[in-house]
ChimeraX commands (.cxc) that place a marker at each C-alpha (Angstrom):
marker #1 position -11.57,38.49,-48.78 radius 0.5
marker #1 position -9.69,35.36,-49.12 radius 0.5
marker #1 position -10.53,32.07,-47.47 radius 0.5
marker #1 position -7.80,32.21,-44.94 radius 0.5
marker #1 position -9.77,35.49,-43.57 radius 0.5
marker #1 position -12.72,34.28,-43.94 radius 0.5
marker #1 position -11.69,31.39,-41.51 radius 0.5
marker #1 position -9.73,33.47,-39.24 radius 0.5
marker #1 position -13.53,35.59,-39.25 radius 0.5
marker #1 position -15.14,32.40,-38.74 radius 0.5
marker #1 position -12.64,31.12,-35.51 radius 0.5
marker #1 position -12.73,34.76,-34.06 radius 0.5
marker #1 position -16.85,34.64,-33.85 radius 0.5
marker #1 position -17.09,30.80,-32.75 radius 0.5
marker #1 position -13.90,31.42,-29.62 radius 0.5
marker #1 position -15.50,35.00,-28.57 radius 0.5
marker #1 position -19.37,33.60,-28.76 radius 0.5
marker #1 position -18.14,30.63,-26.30 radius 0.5
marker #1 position -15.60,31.63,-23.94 radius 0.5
marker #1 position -15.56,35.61,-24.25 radius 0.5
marker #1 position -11.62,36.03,-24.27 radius 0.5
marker #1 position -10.39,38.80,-22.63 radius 0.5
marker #1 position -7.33,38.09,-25.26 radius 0.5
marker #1 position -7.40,36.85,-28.67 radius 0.5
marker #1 position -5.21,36.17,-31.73 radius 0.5
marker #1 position -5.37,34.14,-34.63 radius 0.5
marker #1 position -2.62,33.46,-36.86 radius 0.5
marker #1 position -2.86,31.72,-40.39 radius 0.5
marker #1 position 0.59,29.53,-40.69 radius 0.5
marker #1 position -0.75,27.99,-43.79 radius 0.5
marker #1 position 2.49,29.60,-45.74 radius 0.5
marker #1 position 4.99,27.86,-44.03 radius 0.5
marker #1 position 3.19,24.52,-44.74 radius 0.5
marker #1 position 2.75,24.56,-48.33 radius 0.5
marker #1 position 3.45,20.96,-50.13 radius 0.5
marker #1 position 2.23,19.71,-46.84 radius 0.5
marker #1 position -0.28,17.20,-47.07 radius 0.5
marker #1 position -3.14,18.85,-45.30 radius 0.5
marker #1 position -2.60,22.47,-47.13 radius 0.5
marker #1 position -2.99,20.07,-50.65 radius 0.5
marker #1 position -6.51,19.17,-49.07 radius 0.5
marker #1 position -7.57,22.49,-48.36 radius 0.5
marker #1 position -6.90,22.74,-44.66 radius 0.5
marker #1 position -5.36,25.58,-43.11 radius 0.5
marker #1 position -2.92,26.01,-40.08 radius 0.5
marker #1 position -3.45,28.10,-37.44 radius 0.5
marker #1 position -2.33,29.43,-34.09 radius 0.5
marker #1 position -4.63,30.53,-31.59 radius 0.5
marker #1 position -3.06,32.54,-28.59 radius 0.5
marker #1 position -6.09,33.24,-26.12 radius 0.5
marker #1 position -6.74,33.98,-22.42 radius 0.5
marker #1 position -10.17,33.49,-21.03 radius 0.5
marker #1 position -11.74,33.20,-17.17 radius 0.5
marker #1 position -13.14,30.03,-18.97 radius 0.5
marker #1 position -9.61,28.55,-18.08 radius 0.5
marker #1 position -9.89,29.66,-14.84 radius 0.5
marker #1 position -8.78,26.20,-12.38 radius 0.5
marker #1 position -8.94,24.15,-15.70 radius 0.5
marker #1 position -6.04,21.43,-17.15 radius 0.5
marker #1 position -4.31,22.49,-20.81 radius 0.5
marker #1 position -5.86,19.43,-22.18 radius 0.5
marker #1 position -9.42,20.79,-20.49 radius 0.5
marker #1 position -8.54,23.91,-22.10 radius 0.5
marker #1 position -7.75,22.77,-25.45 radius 0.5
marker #1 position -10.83,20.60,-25.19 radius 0.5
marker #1 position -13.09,24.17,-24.91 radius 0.5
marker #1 position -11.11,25.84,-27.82 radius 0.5
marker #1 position -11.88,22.33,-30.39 radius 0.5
marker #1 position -15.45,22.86,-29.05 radius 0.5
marker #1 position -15.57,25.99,-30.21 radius 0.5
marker #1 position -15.04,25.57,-33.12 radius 0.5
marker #1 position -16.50,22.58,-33.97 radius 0.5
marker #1 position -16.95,21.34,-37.50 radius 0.5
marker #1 position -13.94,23.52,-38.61 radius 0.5
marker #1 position -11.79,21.43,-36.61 radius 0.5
marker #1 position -12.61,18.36,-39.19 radius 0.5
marker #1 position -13.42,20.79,-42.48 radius 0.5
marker #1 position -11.72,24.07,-42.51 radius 0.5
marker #1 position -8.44,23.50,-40.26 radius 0.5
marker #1 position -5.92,20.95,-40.74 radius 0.5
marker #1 position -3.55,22.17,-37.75 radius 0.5
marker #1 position -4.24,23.91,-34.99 radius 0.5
marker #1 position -1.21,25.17,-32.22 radius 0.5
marker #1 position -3.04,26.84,-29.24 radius 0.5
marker #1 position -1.48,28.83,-26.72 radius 0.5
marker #1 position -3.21,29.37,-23.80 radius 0.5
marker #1 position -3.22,32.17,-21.55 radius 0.5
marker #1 position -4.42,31.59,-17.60 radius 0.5
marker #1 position -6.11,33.99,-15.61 radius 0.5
marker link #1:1,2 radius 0.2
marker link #1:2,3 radius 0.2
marker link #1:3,4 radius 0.2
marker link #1:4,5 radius 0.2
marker link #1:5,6 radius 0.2
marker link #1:6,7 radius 0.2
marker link #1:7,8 radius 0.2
marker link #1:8,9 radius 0.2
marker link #1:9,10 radius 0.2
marker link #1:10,11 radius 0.2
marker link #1:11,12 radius 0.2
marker link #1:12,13 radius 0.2
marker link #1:13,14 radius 0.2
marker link #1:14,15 radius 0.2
marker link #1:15,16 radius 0.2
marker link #1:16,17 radius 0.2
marker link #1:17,18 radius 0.2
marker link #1:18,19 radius 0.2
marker link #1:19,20 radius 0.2
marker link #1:20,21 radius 0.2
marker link #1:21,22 radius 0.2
marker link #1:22,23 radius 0.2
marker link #1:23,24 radius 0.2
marker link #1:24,25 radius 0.2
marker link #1:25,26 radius 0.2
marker link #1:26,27 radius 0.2
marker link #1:27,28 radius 0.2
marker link #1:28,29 radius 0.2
marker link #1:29,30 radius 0.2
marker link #1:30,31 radius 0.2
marker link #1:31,32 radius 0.2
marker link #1:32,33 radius 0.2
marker link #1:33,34 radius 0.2
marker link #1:34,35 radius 0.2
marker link #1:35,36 radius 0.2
marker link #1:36,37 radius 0.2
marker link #1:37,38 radius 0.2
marker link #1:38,39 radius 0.2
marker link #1:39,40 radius 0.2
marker link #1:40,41 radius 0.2
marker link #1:41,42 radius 0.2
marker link #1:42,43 radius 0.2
marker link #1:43,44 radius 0.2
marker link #1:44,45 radius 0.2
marker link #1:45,46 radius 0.2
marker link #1:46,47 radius 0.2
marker link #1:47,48 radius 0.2
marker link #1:48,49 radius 0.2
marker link #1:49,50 radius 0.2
marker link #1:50,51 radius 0.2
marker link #1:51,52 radius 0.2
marker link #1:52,53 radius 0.2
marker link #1:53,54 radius 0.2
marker link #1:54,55 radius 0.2
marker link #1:55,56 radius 0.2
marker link #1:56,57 radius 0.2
marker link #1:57,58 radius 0.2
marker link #1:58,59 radius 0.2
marker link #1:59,60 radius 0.2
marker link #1:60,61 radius 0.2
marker link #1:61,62 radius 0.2
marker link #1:62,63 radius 0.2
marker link #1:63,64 radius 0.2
marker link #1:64,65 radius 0.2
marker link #1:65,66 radius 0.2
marker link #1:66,67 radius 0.2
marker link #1:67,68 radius 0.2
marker link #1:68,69 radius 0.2
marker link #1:69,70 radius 0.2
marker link #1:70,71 radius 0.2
marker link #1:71,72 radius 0.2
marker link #1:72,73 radius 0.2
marker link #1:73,74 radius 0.2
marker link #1:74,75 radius 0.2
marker link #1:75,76 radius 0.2
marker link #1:76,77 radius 0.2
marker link #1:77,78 radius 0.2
marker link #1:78,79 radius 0.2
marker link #1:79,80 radius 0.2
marker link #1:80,81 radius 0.2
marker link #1:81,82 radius 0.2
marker link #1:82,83 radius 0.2
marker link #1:83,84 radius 0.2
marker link #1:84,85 radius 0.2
marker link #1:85,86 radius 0.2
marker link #1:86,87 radius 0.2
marker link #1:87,88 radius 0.2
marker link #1:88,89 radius 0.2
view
């Protein structure tokens, strides 16, 4: 398993543990960012599509905020970039 899996592994379990999407998908961009100074240090880029009730009467930026919860230390470790596309109730 390469480390890109193992990180899309690790993002699936931390987003479905805390806001039980009814819709998930997680995308490793890390390809089209090679050279880039963040892929040099080891970080990957990602895009997270996801819908969740969690969202339910919440802001984007409130929404965000829950998905860079989720995930916690990988936000400052494992990913360098992070697009998220949120899907409302």
């Amino acid at each position: 398993m390469t480390i890109a899996q193992q990180r899309i592994d690790q993002m699936t379990t931390r987003l479905q543990q805390a806001l039980t999407p009814s819709s998930l998908e997680i995308i490793d961009d890390s390809a089209q960012h090679i050279g880039h100074a963040g892929a040099q240090a080891g970080g990957g880029h990602f895009t997270v599509k996801i819908a969740t009730d969690a969202f339910k009467d919440k802001s984007t930026v409130q929404c965000h905020r829950l998905v860079y919860d989720a995930l916690g230390e990988m936000m400052t470790s494992d990913i360098h970039a992070l697009s998220i596309q949120i899907i409302k109730p």
